[in-house]
mmCIF file of the C-alpha atoms, coordinates in Angstrom:
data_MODEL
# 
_entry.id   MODEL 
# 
loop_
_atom_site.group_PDB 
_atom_site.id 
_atom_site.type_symbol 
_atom_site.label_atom_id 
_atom_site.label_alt_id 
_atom_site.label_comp_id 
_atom_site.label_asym_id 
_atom_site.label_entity_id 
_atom_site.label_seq_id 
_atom_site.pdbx_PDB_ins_code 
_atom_site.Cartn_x 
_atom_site.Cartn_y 
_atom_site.Cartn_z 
_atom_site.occupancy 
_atom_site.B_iso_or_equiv 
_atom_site.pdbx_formal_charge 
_atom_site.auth_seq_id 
_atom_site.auth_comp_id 
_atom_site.auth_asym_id 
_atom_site.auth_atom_id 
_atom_site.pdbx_PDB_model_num 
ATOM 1  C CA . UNK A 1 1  ? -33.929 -9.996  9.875   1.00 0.00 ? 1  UNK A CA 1 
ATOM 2  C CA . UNK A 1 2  ? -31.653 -7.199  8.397   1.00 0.00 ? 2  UNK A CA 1 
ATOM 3  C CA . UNK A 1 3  ? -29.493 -8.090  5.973   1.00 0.00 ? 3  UNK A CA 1 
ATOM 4  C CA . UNK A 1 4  ? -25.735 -8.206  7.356   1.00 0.00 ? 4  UNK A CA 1 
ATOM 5  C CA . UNK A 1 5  ? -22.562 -5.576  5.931   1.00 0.00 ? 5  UNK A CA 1 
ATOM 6  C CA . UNK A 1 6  ? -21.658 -8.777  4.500   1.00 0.00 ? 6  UNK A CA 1 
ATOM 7  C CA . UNK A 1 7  ? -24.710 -8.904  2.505   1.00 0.00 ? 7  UNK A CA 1 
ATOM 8  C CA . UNK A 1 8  ? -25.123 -5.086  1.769   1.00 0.00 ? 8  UNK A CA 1 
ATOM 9  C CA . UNK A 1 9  ? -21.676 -4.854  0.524   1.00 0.00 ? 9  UNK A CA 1 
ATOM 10 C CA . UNK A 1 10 ? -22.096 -7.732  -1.962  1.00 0.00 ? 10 UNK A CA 1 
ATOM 11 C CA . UNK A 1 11 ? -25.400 -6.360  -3.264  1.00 0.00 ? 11 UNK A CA 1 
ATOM 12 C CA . UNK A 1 12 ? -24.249 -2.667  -3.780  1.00 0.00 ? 12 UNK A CA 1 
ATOM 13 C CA . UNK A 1 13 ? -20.537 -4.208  -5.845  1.00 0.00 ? 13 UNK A CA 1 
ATOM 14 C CA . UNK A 1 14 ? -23.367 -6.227  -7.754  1.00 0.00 ? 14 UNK A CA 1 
ATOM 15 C CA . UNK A 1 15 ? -25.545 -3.479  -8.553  1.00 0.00 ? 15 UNK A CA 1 
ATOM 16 C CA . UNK A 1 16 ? -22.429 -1.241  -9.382  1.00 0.00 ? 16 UNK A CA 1 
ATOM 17 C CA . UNK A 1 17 ? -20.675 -3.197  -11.329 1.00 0.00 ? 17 UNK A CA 1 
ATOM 18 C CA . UNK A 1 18 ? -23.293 -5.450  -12.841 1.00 0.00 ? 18 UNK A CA 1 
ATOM 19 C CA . UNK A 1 19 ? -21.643 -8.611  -11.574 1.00 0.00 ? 19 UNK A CA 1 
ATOM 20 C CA . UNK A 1 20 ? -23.326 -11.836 -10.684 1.00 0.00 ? 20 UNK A CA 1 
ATOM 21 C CA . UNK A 1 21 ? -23.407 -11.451 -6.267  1.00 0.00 ? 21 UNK A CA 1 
ATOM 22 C CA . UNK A 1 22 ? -22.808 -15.602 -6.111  1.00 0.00 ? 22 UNK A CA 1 
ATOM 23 C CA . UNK A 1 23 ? -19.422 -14.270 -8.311  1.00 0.00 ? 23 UNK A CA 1 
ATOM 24 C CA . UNK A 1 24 ? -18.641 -11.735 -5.423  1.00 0.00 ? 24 UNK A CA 1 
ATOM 25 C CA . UNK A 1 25 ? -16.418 -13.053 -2.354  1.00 0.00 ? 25 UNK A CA 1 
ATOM 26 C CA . UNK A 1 26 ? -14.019 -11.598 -0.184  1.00 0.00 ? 26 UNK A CA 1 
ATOM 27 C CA . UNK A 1 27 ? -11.342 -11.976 -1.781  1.00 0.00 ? 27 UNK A CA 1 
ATOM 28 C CA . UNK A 1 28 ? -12.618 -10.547 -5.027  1.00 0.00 ? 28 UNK A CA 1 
ATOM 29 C CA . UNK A 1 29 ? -10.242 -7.210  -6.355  1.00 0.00 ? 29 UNK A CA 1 
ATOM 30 C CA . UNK A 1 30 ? -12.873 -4.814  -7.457  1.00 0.00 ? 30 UNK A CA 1 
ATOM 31 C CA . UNK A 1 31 ? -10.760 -4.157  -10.362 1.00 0.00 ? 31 UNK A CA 1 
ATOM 32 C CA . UNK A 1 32 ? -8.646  -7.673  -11.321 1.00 0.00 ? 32 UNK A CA 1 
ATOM 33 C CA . UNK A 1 33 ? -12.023 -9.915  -10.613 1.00 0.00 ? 33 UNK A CA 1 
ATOM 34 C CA . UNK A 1 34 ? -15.086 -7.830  -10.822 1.00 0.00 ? 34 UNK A CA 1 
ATOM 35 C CA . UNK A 1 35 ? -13.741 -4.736  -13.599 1.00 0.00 ? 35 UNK A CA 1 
ATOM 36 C CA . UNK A 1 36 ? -14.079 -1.975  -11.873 1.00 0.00 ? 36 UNK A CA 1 
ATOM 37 C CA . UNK A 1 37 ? -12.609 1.204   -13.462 1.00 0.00 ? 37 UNK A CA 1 
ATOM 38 C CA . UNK A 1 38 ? -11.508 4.839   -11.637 1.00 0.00 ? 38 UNK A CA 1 
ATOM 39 C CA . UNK A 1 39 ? -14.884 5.666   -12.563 1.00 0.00 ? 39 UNK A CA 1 
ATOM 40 C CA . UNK A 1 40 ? -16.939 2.599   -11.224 1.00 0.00 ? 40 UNK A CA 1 
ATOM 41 C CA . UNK A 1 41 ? -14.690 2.849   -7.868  1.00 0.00 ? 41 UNK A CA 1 
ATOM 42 C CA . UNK A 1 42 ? -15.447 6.320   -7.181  1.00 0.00 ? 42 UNK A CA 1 
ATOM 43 C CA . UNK A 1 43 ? -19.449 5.580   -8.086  1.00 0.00 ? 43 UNK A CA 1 
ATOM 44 C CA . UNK A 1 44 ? -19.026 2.768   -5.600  1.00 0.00 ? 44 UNK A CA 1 
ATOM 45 C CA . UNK A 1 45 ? -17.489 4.438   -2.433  1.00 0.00 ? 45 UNK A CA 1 
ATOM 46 C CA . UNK A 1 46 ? -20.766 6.798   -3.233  1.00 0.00 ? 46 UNK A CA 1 
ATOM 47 C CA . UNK A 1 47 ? -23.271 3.972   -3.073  1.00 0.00 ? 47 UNK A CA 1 
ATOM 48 C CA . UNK A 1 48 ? -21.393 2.560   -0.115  1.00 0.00 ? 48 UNK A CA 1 
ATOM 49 C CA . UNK A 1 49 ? -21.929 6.105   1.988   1.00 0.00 ? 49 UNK A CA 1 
ATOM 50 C CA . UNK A 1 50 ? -25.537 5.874   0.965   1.00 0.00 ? 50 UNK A CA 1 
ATOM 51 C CA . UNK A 1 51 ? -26.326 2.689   1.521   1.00 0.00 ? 51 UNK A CA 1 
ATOM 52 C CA . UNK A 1 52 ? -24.866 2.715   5.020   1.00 0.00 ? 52 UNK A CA 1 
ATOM 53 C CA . UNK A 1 53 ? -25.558 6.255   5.708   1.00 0.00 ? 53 UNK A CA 1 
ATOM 54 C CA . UNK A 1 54 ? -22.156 6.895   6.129   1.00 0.00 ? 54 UNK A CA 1 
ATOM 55 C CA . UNK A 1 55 ? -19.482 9.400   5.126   1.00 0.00 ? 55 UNK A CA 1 
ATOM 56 C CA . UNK A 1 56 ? -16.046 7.288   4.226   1.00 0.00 ? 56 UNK A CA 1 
ATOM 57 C CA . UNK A 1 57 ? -12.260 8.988   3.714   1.00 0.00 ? 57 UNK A CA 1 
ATOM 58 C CA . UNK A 1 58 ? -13.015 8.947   -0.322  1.00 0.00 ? 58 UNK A CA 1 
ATOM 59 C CA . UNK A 1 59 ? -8.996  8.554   -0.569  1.00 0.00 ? 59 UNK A CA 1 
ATOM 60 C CA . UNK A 1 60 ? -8.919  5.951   1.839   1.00 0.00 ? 60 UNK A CA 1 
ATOM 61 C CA . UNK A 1 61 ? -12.023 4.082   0.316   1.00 0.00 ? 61 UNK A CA 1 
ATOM 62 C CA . UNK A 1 62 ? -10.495 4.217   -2.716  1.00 0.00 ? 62 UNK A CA 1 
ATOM 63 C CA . UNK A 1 63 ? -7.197  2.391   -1.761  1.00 0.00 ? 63 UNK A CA 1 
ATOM 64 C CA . UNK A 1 64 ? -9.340  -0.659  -0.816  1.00 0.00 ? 64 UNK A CA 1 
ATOM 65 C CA . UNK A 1 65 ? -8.642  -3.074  -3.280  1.00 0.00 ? 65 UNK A CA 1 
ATOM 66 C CA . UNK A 1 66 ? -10.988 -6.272  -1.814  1.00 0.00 ? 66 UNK A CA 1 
ATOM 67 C CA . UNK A 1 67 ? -14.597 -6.604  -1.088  1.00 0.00 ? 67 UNK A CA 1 
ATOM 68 C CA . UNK A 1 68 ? -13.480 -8.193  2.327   1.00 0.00 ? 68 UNK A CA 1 
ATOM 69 C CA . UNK A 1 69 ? -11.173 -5.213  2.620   1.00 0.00 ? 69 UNK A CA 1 
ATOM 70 C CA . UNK A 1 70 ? -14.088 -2.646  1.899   1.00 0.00 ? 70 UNK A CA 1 
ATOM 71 C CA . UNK A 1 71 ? -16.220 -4.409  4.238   1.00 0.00 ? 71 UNK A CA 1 
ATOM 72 C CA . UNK A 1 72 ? -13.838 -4.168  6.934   1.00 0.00 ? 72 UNK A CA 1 
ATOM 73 C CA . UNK A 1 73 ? -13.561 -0.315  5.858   1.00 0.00 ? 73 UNK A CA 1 
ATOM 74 C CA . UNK A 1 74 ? -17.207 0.068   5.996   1.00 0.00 ? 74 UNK A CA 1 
ATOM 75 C CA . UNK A 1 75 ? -17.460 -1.199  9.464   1.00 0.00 ? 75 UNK A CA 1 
ATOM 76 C CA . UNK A 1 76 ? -14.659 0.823   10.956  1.00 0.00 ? 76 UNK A CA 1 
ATOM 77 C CA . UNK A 1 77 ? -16.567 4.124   9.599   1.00 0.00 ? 77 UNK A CA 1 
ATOM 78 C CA . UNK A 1 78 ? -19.730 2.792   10.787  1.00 0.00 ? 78 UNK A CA 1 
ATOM 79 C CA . UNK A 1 79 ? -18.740 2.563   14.424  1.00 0.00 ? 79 UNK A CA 1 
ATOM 80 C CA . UNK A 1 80 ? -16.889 5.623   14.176  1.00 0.00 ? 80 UNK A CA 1 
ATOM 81 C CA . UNK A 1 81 ? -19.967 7.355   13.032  1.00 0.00 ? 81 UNK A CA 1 
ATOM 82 C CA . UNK A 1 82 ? -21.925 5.340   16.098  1.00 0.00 ? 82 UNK A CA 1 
ATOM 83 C CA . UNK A 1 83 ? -24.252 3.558   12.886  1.00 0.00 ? 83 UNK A CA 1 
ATOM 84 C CA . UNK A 1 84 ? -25.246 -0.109  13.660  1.00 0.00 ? 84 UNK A CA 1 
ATOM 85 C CA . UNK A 1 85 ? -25.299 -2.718  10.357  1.00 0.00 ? 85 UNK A CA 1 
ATOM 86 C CA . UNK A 1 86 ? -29.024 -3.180  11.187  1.00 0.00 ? 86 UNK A CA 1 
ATOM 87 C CA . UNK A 1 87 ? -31.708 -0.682  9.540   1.00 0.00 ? 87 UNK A CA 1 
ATOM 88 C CA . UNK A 1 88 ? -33.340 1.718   12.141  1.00 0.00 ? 88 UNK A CA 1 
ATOM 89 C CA . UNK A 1 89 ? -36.108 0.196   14.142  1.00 0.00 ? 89 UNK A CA 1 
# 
């Protein structure tokens, strides 16, 4: 089974940021909880577009301030750009 956006999401922030995923949540602020800097938020709407194959409003991304938020984010450019959260069959 693929993993969910959920799941994605929380693994990318992890890798990124080199934070613990059981410490990631919704409600975690990228910057406040999990210490993300200008540079760390730009490097993570990147790794967000790759991993989802998706191309994301970089000022828009950037205003997103929760995980929860940024998955919500991710999903609205996914459907806009007709990609499913599963991996190609």
């Amino acid at each position: 089974m693929a993993d969910s956006v959920t799941d994605k999401v929380k693994k990318v922030v992890s890798r990124q940021l080199k934070v613990e995923e059981s410490l990631i949540n919704p409600d975690s602020d990228f910057v406040k909880d999990l210490g993300a800097d200008s540079l760390k938020s730009v490097e993570l709407v990147a790794a967000f577009e790759e991993e989802f194959d998706i191309e994301m409003d970089e000022e828009a991304a950037l205003n997103v301030r929760t995980v929860g938020k940024a998955i919500e984010h991710i999903e609205k450019s996914m459907k806009e750009q007709g990609k499913s959260g599963a991996d190609p069959q």
